[in-house]
N, C-alpha and C positions, 0 to 999 in steps of 0.2 A: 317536284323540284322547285317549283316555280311558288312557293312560300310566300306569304305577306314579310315584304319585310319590316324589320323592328323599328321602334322609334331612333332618332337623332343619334348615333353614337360618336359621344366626342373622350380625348383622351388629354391626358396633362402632361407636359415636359418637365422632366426637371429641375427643382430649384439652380439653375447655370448663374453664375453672375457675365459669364460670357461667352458667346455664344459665334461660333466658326460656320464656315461654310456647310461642312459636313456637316452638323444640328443642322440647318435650317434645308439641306437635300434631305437627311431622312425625316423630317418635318413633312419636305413637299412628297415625299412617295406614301406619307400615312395617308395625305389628302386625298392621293392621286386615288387609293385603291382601299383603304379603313376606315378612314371616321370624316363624318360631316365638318369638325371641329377639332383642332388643336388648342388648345391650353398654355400659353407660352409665358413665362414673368415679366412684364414690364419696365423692371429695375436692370433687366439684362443688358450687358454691353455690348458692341463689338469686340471682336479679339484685337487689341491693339496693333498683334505683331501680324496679322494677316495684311499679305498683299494689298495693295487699293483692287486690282478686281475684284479678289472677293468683298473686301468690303461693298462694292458698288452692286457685287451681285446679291450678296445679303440683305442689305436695303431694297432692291429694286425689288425680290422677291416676296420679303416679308410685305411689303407694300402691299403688292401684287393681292397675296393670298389673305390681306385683311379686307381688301377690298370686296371679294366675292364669299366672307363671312369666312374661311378656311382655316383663319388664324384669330385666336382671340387675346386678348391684352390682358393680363389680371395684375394686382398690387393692394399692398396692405396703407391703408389710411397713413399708416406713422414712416410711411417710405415711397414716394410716388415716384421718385426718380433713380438714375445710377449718379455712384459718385462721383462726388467733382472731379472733373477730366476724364471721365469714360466717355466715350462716342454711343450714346442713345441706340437701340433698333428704331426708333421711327419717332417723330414729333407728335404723333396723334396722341389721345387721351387715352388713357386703361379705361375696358369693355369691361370690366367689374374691378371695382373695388374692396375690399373687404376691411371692416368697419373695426376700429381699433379693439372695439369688445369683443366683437368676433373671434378675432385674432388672439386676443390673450387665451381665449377661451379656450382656442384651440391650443395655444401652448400649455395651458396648467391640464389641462385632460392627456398630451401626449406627455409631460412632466409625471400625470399621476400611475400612469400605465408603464410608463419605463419602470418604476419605485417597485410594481406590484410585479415588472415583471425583470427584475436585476438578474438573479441566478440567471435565467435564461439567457440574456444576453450577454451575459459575463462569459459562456463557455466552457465546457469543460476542460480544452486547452490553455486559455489564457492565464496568463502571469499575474497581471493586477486587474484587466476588465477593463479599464479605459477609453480603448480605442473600439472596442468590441460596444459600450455604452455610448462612446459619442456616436457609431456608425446606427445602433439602436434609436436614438435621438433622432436623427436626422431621417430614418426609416417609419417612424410611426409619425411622424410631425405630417414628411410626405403621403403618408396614405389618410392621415386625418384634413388635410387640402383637398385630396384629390375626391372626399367626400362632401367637403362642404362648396366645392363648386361643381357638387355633382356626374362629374365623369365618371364612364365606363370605365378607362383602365389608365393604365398610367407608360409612357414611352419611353423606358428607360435603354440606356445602352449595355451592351454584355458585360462591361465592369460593373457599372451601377446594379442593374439586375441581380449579378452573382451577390451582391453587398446584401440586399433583401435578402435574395434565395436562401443565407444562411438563418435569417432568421421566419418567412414568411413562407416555406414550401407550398409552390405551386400557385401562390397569386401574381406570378409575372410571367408566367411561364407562357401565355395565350397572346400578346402580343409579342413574342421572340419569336415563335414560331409562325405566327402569320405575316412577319414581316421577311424574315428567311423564306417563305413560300412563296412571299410576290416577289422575291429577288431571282429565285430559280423557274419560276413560273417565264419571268419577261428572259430570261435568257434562252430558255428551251422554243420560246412562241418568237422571239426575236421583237420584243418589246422595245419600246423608245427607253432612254433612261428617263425614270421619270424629273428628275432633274433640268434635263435639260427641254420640257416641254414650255409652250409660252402657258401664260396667264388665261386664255380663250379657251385651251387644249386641255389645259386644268379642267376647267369648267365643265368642259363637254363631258368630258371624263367620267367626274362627280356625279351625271343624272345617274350614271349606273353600280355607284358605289353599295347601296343596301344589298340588294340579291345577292353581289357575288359576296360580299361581304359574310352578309348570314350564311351562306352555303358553307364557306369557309371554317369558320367559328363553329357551326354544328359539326361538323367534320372532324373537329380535335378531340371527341370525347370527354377522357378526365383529364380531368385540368391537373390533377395532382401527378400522373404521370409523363407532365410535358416536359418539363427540364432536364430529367437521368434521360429521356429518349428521344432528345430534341430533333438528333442527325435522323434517326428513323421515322418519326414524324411528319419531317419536313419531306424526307422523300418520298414518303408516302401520299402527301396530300399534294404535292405538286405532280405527281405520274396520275394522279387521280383528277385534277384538276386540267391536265395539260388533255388526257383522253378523252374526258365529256369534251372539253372547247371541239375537239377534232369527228364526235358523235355528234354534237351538236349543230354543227355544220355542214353533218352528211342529209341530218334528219331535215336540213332548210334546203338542201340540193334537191332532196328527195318528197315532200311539200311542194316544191316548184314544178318537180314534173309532173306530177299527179294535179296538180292547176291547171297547170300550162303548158304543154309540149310542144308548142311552137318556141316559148319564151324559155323553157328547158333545154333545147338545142342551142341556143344561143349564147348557151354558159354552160362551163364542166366546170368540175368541183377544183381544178387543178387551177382555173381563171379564180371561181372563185376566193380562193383562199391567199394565192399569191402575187399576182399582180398588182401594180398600182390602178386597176381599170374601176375599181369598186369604189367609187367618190362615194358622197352622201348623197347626192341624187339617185346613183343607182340604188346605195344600200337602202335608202327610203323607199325603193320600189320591193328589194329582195325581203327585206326583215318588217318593213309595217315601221317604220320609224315616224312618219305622218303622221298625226296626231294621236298616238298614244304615246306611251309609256313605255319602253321595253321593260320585263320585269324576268328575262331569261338572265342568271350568273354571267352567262359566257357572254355578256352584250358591251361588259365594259372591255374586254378583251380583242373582239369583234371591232371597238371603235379605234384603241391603241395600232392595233395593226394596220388600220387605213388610216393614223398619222404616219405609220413609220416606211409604211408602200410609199404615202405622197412625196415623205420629204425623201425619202429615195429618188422619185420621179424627178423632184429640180435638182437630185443631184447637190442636196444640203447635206 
């Protein structure tokens, strides 16, 4: 179970010219529990018509999670900013640039691939093709970015995904459902939203993002059958995921008494798991958090629940 996990996986947003509360929440839940990195466009705005909290929390956030590398900044050399009179995501400078050749480059090769591939995206429903060609445009442009700045996968939302799916079956289909699976996973475990976690709790979070990450993503199979079987899928890996966390816990109850059976009486599985009694001092003593590494899946899950015991404790 306990696998090496894979290098850095980071994902791309996309192209928003502006950008709400909700983007920049399921933003912080990919950090929280999938990728080391986000991908975000620089030229992006606030939603003018949003509240000032969210604006103040959009900001404070995206700060937040540029800070601790979670979010990165990209823009094309011939556009470094948003238009006159948008409100900016942040005053910093874009973490990559991409260099006016670059750029073209990638436009006349997503230009020559729509040409070769028109029938296709024309449809065989469509009336004149038009709209079915501009959503083809804007689909191959997106996955030829999300190559040249190297990402694993791309974070699209269920309209935009569905927009691909017509033409790309099955290459979006593995972040739809691992994101549906962390959503059902923290309701069933009684997870913090991740939303609403600080900047610190992020972080903490993040040492344990690869394991359960890879577990997860090996888990799906074919990628080509994620979409038509999405509702089954999700259920399946979240019942599957919710039962190791709760194996996994027994096998650490059960490890302890076979250690220690003085230090075994002094904890049941039922203190264990639900209580606020498990700080990090203790769980540093239960799980070996002291100078190693957890590389167990269920570790990021394990540390969610002793945020959500604490802030229960003051009663936040």
């Amino acid at each position: 179970m306990n696998a090496e996990p894979t290098e850095e996986y980071s994902c791309l947003y996309p192209l928003k010219s502006r950008m709400t509360r909700e983007d920049v929440d399921r933003i912080t839940q990919a950090v929280v529990y999938l990728a080391e990195c986000v991908y975000i466009p620089y030229t992006a705005a606030i939603e003018p018509t949003a509240p000032p909290e969210d604006k103040d929390h959009i900001r404070a956030r995206l700060h937040g999670l540029h800070e601790i590398g979670a979010v990165k900044l990209w823009a094309s050399e011939d556009r470094m900013r948003p238009l006159d009179g948008e409100e900016p995501l942040t005053s910093r400078p874009a973490d990559v640039t991409i260099t006016r050749e670059d750029y073209s480059g990638l436009y006349e090769q997503m230009m020559a691939r729509l040409v070769e591939n028109r029938e296709h995206f024309r449809g065989p429903e469509s009336f004149d093709g038009i709209s079915e060609v501009v959503e083809g445009k804007h689909t191959l442009f997106l996955f030829g970015l999300k190559d040249h700045l190297q990402t694993n996968g791309i974070l699209l939302d269920q309209r935009g995904a569905g927009n691909v799916q017509r033409y790309f079956k099955g290459l979006v289909g593995q972040l739809l459902v691992a994101e549906d699976v962390v959503q059902q996973v923290a309701v069933r475990l009684h997870l913090p939203d991740a939303a609403t976690l600080d900047i610190d709790q992020i972080e903490s979070a993040r040492r344990h993002i690869p394991p359960f990450r890879d577990r997860l993503l090996r888990s799906m199979g074919n990628e080509e059958l994620l979409f038509d079987e999405r509702d089954a899928m999700v259920e399946r890996l979240t019942s599957l995921i919710v039962d190791e966390f709760f194996d996994y816990m027994w096998e650490v109850r059960q490890d302890q008494r076979r250690s220690g059976p003085e230090k075994a009486r002094a904890w049941s599985f039922l203190q264990l798991v639900l209580p606020p009694i498990l700080s990090r001092r203790n769980a540093s003593r239960f799980f070996g958090w002291s100078g190693s590494k957890p590389t167990a899946p269920e570790m990021i899950l394990v540390e969610l629940q002793r945020m959500s015991r604490d802030r229960r404790s003051k009663g936040t």
